[in-house]
N, C-alpha and C positions, 0 to 999 in steps of 0.2 A: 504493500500500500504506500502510496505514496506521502510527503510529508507535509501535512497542514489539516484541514478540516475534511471530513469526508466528502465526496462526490454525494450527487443528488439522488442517483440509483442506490450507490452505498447505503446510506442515510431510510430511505427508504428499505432496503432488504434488511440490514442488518440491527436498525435501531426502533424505526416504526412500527417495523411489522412486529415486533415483541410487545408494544403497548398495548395493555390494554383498559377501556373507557368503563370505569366503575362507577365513578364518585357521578351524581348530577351537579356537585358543585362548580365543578369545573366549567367553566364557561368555555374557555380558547384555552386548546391542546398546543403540541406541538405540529410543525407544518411548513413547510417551506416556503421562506420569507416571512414567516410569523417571527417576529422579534419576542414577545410575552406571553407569559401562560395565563390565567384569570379566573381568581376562584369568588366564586358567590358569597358574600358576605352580609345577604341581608341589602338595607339598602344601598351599600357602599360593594367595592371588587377589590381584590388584594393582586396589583398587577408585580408578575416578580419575572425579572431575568437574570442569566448567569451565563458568564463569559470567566476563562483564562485568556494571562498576558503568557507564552511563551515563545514569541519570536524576538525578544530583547530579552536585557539585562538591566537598562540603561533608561531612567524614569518611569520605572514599573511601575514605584507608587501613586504615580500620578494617572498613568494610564487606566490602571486598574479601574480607580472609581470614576474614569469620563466615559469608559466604554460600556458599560452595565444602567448607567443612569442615560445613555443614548440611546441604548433597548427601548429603558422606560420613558422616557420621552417623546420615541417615536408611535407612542400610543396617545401622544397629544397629554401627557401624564405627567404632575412634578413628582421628582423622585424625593422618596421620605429617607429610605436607611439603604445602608451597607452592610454586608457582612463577608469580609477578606478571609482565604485562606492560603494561608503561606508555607511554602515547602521550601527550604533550602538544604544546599549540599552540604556536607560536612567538610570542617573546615571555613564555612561563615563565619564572621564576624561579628559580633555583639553592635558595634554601629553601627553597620550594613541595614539592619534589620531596622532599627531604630530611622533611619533614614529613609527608610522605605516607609516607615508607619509617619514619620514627620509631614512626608511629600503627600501621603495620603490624605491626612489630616487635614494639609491645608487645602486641598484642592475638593475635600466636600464640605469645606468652610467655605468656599466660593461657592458652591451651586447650596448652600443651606439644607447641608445632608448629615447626618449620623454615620458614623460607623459602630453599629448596633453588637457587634457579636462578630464570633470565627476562630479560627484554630490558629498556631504556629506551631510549626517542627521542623528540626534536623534530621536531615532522613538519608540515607544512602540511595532511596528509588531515583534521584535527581541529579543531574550534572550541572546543575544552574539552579538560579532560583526561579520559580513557578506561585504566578499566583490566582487562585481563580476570585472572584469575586460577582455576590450577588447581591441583584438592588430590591427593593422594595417600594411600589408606587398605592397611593391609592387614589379611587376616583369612583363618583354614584356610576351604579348600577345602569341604572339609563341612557349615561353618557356613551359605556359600550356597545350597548344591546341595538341602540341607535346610529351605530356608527356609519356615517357614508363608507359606498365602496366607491373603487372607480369604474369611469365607463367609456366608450367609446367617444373618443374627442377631448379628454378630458387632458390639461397640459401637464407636462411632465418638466419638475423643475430641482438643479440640483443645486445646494448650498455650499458656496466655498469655494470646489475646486474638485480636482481626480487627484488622487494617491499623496492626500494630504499626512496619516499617518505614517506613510511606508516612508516618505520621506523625509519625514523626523527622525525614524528611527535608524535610515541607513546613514544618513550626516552621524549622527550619532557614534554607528559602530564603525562605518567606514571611514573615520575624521580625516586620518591622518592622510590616508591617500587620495581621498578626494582635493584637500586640502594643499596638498602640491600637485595637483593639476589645474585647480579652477578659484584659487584661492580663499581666504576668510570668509570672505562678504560672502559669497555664494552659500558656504558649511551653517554660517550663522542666520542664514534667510531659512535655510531647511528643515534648521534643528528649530526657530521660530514657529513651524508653521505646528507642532505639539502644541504649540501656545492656543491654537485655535480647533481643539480636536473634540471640543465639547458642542452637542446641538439639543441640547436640553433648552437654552431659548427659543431658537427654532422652534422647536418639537410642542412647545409652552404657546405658542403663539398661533402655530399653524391649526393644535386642536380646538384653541377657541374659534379659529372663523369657520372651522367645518372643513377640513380640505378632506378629498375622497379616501387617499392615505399616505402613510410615510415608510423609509424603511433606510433606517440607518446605516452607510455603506464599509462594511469591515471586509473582514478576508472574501478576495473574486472582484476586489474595485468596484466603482460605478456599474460597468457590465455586467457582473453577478448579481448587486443588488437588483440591474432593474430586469434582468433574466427571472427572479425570482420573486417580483413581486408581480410580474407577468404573470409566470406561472401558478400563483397565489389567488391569484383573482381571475384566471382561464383571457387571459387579451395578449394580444400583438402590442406591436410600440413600431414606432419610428425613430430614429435618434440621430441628431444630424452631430459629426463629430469637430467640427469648427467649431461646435455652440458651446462646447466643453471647457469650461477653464483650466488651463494649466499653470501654474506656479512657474517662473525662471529657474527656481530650483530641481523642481521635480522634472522638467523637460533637461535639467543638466545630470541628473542622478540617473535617468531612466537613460538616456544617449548616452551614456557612460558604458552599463549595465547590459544593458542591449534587452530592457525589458517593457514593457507596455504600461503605459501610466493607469491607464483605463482598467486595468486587471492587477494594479495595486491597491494594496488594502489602505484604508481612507476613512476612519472615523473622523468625525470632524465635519464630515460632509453627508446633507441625508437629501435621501429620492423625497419627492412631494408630489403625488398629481392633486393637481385640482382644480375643479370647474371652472371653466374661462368665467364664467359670470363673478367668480370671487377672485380671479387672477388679481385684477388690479387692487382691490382691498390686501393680499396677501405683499404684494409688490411697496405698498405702501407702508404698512406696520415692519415690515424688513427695512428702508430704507432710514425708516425713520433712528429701529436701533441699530442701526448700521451694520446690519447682514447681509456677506456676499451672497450672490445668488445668479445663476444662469437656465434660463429656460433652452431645455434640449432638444425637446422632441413632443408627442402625445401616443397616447393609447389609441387602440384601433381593436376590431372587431376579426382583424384577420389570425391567423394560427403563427405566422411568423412576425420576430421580434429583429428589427432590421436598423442595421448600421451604415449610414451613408456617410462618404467622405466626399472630397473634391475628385476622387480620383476612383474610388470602386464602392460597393451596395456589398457588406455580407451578412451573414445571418448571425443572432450572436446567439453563442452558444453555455451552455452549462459553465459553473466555474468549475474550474481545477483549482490546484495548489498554485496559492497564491506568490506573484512575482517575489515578493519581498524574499521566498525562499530558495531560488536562486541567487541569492545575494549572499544572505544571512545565513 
């Protein structure tokens, strides 16, 4: 098997098909491109995701809690708690750990989160440290059950940028050589773009005006997410790729690398379709807090999900293993 998150067939034989639906509290199972699971609580829903950081070393604990509260966000959701667990190798360091839990700290001190509970150990299953971490949202019952879907025509719009995480991460672990080819400024725009890996306002903003849905873009880039949020709600897409933002930096990491920005993982940045009739409201409360944003494409009613450039139309496909791990 290959190394990063399962394939979509994988996931499907090997994980889903062993589920089985008991509880009726359960509202939203798992499912691809379902970012949260959602349990009935009466008049309120207890939205909870869980993600692992192991493709770094290097600002784990900050990533940790932006990528878990981008789950629950992308359910239009503000995230309430945290709960980290940490595996390190043997041979860690009593700081290390500490620095990790500092970086954490502060960074769900900015989105106004708890880190509620979780384990730590020194363990020998690990050659690095690993950490998974899971968020906790809540929101009325209504507000889910209600929720738009999307539909044919509906615009397709992404926040930020393509391979906004992978490109922190690799200035990060590739400093030194990147750094004498393309100098400072370029490593410190890269390692910067971490700074913006959170879409919990998005996410906050776009559920109040109703938009049809979202989907936070992590491991498979922009293209995996919007492959799977296609295949989540049964539509085609169009997606013009000039309309893609790319960062200076990530088009200098990725031409380095020799790898595809669009199939780099990219938290930081979330898919959004939603009704032209609300595009301009949507366009407006972004500008206002001064969130990047680029309208790419829309949904359509056909079975294929298509990739047009200036120069060739392809189909886009499933994700694999994410670019970054070529790198890293």
């Amino acid at each position: 098997m290959k190394v990063g998150k399962l394939t979509t067939e994988q996931l499907k034989k090997l994980v889903f098909s062993t589920l089985n639906k008991k509880r009726k509290e359960v509202l939203i199972r798992p499912n691809i491109g379902e970012d949260c699971a959602v349990v009935d609580f009466g008049e309120y829903v207890c939205v909870m995701s869980t993600d692992p950081i192991t493709g770094t070393a290097e600002e784990i604990g900050k990533l940790a809690i932006h990528i878990t509260c981008n789950d629950i966000a992308s359910s239009g959701v503000e995230p309430i708690g945290i709960m980290l667990t940490i595996m390190a190798p043997k041979g860690t360091k009593e700081e290390e750990i500490k620095k990790i839990m500092e970086d954490a700290s502060n960074e769900a001190d900015k989105l106004n989160v708890d880190i509620i509970g979780g384990h730590t150990e020194i363990t020998s299953a690990v050659n690095r440290i690993v950490i998974s971490s899971t968020g906790i949202g809540k929101q009325l019952k209504r507000n889910i059950l209600n929720k738009n879907i999307p539909r044919e025509g509906d615009v397709i719009v992404l926040t930020k940028g393509a391979g906004i995480e992978g490109t922190g991460i690799i200035c990060f672990e590739k400093e030194d050589e990147l750094k004498n080819l393309y100098g400072e400024k370029i490593i410190n725009e890269g390692k910067s773009l971490l700074d913006k890996i959170s879409v919990v306002k998005e996410g906050i903003i776009a559920g109040k005006i109703g938009v049809s849905c979202m989907h936070d873009v992590t491991e498979g880039g922009v293209l995996g997410a919007i492959w799977e949020m296609c295949t989540l709600y049964n539509l085609g897409c169009v997606i013009y790729e000039d309309k893609i933002k790319i960062n200076n930096s990530t088009s200098v990491v990725c031409n380095h690398f020799n790898i595809n920005p669009l199939r780099l993982i990219s938290s930081g940045s979330m898919i959004i379709g939603v009704d032209k009739c609300k595009l301009n409201k949507l366009k407006c409360e972004f500008e206002k807090e001064n969130i990047e944003f680029c309208i790419i494409g829309e949904f359509n009613r056909c079975n294929k999900k298509v990739l047009i450039s200036s120069e060739f139309e392809e189909e886009i496909v499933p994700p694999e293993s994410d670019e970054l791990y070529k790198v890293i």
